[in-house]
N, C-alpha and C positions, 0 to 999 in steps of 0.2 A: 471316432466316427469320421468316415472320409465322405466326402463330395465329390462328385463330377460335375464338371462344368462344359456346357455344350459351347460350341464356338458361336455366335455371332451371326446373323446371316444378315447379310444386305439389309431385308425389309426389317429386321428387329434394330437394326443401325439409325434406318430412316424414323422410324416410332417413337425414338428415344426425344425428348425433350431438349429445344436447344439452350444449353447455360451462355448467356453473353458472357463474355470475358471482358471486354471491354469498358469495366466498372472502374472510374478513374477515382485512384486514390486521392484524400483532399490535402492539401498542402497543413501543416502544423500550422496555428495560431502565430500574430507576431506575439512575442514575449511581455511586450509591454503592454501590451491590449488585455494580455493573460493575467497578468499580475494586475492591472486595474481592476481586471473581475475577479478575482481573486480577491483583493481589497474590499470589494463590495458584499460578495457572499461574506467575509469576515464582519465587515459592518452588519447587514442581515442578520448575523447568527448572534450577536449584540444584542442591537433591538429587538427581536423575534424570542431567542431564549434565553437571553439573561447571560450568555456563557460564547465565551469563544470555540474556536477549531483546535482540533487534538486529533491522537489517533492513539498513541500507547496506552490510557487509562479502559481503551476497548478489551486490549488484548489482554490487558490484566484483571479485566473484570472473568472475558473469558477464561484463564488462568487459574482464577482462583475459584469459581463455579467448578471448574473440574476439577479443583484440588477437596474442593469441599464434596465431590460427589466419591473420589476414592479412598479421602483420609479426612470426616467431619470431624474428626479431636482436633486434629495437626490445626487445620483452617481456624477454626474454632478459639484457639490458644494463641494462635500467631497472630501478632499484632498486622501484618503488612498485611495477611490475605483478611483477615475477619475488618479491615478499615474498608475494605470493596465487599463483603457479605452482608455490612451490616448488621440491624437487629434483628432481620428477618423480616421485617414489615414491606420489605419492598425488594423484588429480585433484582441481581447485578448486570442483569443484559439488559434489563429496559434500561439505562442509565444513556444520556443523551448521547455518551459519545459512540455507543454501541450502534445506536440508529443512523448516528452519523457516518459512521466506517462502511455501515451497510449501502449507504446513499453513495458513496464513492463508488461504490466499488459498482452496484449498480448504473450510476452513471456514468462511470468509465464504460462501460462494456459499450452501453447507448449510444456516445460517443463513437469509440473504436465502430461499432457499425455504422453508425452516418457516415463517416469517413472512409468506410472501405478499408481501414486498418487492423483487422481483428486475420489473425491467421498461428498458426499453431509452427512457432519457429526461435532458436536460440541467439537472441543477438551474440555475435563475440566477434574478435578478430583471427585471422587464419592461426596466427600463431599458438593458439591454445584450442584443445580440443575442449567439445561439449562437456564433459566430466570434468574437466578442470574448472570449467566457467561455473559450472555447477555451483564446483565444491565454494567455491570464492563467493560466490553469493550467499549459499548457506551460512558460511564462517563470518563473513561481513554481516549480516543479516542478523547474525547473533550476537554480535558484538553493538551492532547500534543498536538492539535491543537492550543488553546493559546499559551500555551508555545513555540512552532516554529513562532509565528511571534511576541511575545515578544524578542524572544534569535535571532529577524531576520532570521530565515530558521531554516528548519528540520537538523532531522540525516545525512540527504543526504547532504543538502547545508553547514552545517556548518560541520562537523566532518570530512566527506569527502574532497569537495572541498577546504574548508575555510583550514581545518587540512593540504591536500595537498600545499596550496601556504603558510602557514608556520604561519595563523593568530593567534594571543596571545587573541582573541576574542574567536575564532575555539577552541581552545587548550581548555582556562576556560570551553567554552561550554559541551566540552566532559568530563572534568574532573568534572563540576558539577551534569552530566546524571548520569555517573560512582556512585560518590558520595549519590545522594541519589536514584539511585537505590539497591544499597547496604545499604542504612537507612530504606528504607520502607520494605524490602524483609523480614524479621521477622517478619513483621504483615501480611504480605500475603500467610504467605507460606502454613499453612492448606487449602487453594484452592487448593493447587497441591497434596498433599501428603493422 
């Protein structure tokens, strides 16, 4: 199906609603101000439900709901996914951290629009094309996925919460992210620069 499209005229120009552009984006948070509040939702989430900040037990909750929804034997039998299904008494999406991933991510957006930050664009450096950047976040992305239910939880659940109540698990965990993030940064860094 084709369209035609008529040109423009002057008065349909003048009709058109004016968008200000002039919408000043808001400078980032200082960092330490960030991590103060940060410290404090963490407190919050203490007193309020009993339970620190995580993110990976979300996705494995999701994970395994869908594994139970294509293969109920497999889930069923398997120890890893039937510990997130449960006895059935209660579904694996209402579980806190589910509602919490969802509050991020909601509030990120919230956010990004107070700030006049939200726009549809590829950070990378010139060096590498979109499809490279791509592919390196997919492939990272999948890899610290293992690695948070290998180290038992993400940045969130271990660094954070684990770091908060004082874990020598917590502690190694972050001091080994630290560690070879700073091993690998030398071979990554013509991506940025």
């Amino acid at each position: 199906m084709t369209t035609l499209a008529k040109a423009a005229s002057p008065e349909d120009i003048a009709a058109q609603p004016v968008v200000k552009a002039d919408r000043k984006v808001q400078p980032y948070w200082n960092p330490y101000l960030a991590g103060v509040g940060l410290g404090l939702v963490l407190l919050a989430a203490f007193v309020i439900m009993g339970r620190g900040l995580g993110a990976s037990g979300a996705f494995t909750s999701l994970v395994s709901v869908g594994v139970n929804a294509v293969a109920p034997e497999h889930a069923k039998f398997n120890a890893f996914f039937s510990e997130y299904l449960g006895d059935g008494t209660h579904h694996p999406l209402k579980e806190w951290l589910v509602f919490e991933v969802i509050g991020v991510l909601v509030g990120g957006f919230i956010s990004g629009s107070l700030a006049h930050r939200i726009k549809g664009t590829v950070e990378k450096s010139p060096r590498i094309s979109i499809r490279g950047r791509m592919m390196f976040a997919f492939v990272g992305g999948i890899l610290m996925g293992f690695g948070a239910k290998l180290a038992r939880g993400c940045t969130s659940g271990q660094a954070l919460t684990g770091g908060a109540l004082l874990g020598v698990g917590s502690w190694a965990f972050m001091l080994a992210v630290f560690a070879g993030g700073y091993a690998v940064a030398y071979f990554f860094r013509r991506q940025w620069t």
